[in-house]
C-alpha positions in Angstrom: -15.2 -25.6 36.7 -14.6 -28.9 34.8 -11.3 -27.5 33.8 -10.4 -26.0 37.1 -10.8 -29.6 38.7 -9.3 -31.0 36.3 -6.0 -28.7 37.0 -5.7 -28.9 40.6 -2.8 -28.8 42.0 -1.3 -28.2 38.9 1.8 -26.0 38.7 2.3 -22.6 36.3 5.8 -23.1 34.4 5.8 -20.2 31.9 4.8 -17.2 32.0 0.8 -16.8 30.2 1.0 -16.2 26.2 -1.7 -16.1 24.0 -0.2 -16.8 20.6 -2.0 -17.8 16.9 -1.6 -17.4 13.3 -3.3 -13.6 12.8 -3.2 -13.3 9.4 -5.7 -14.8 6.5 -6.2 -14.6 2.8 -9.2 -15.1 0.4 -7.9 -16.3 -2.9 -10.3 -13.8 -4.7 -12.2 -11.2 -2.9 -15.2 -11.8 -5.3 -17.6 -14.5 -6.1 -21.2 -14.7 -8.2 -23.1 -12.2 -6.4 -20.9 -11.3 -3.5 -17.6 -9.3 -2.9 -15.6 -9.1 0.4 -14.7 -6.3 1.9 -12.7 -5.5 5.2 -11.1 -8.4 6.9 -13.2 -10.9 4.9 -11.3 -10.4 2.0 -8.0 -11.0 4.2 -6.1 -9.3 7.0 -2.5 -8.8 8.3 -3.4 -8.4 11.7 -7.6 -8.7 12.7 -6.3 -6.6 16.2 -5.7 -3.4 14.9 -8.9 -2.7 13.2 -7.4 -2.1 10.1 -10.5 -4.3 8.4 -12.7 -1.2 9.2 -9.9 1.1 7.0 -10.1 -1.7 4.3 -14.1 -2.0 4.2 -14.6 1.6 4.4 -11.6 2.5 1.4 -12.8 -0.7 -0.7 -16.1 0.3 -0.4 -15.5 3.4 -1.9 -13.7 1.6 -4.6 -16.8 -0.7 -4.9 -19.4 2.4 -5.5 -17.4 4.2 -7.8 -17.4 1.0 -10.1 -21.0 -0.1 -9.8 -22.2 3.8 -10.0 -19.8 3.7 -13.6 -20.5 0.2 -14.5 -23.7 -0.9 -13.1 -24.4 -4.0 -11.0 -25.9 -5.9 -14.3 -22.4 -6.8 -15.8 -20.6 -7.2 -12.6 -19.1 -10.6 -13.4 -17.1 -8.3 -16.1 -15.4 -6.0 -13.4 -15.1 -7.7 -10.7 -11.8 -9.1 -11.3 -10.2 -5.9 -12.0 -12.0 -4.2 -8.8 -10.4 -7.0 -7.1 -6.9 -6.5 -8.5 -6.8 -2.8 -7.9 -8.3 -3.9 -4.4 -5.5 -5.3 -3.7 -2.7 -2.1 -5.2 -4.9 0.1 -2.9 -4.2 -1.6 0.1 -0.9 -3.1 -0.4 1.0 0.3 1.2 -1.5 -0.5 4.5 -0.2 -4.4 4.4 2.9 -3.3 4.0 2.9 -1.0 7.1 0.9 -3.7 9.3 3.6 -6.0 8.6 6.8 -3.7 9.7 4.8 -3.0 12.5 4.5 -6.4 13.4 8.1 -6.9 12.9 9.0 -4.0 15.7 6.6 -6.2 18.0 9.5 -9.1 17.4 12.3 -6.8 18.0 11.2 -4.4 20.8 14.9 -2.5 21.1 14.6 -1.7 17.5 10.6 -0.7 18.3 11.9 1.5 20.9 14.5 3.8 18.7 11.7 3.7 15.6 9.6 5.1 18.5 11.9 7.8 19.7 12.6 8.7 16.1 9.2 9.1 15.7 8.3 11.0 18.1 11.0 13.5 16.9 9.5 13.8 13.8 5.6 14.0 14.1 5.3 14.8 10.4 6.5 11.7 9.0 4.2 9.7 12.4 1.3 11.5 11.0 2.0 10.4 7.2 2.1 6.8 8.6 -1.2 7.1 10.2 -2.7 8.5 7.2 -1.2 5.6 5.3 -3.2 3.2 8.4 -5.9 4.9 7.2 -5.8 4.4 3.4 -5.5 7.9 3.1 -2.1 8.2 2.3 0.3 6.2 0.4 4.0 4.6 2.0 6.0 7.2 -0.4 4.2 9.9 0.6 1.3 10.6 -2.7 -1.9 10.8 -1.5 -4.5 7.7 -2.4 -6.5 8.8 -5.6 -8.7 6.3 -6.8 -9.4 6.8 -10.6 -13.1 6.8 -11.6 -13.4 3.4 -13.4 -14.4 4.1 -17.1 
């Protein structure tokens, strides 16, 4: 109400946007005696609920290392859970971010979409690599068991 008095009479000139930076970053996804999964450890885009693919595969990542390792000596492994973190999700940033792209460049979005739609094999690989289940060139994800 305080708002809506204070815009009377006002006039619209554009048309409504809602616009902000979507993407964040944690420097490390690890500290003494926590590790971040999912969107806490840094997203593309928070509106696609790709942080639930990235908790869900990291933490998969996360149990095979402390069921191999233990949680005792987990200031030894945590950087290198962290770094290959990161490789296993960098095909699913990199996907996010063309995506994003087409949003910028709907004409090209449009043709990507047709082509797509002509060739639900390749649609379907892409899904699979949205859900870090799949990589870009077309391996399958296959986390090694951490020694």
């Amino acid at each position: 109400p305080d708002l809506a008095a204070r815009l009377g009479g006002a006039e619209q000139i554009t048309p409504l946007r809602g616009v902000s930076p979507l993407g964040g970053h944690a420097r490390k996804g690890f500290a003494a005696g926590i590790v971040l999964l999912g969107d806490a450890a840094g997203f593309v885009d928070p509106v696609t609920g790709g942080g639930m693919t990235q908790a869900l595969v990291t933490a998969e990542l996360l149990s095979r290392y402390i069921g191999s390792r233990g949680l005792e000596g987990a200031d030894r492994w945590l950087e290198e859970f962290d770094r290959e973190r990161n490789a296993l999700l960098r095909d699913y940033h990199l996907l996010t971010r063309a995506v994003l792209w087409l949003t910028a460049h709907p004409r090209l979005a449009e043709h990507v979409l047709t082509g797509l739609s002509a060739a639900p094999d390749i649609f379907r690989h892409l899904i699979g690599v949205s859900g870090g289940v799949r990589r870009l060139l077309g391996f399958p994800v296959n986390v090694a068991r951490p020694a």
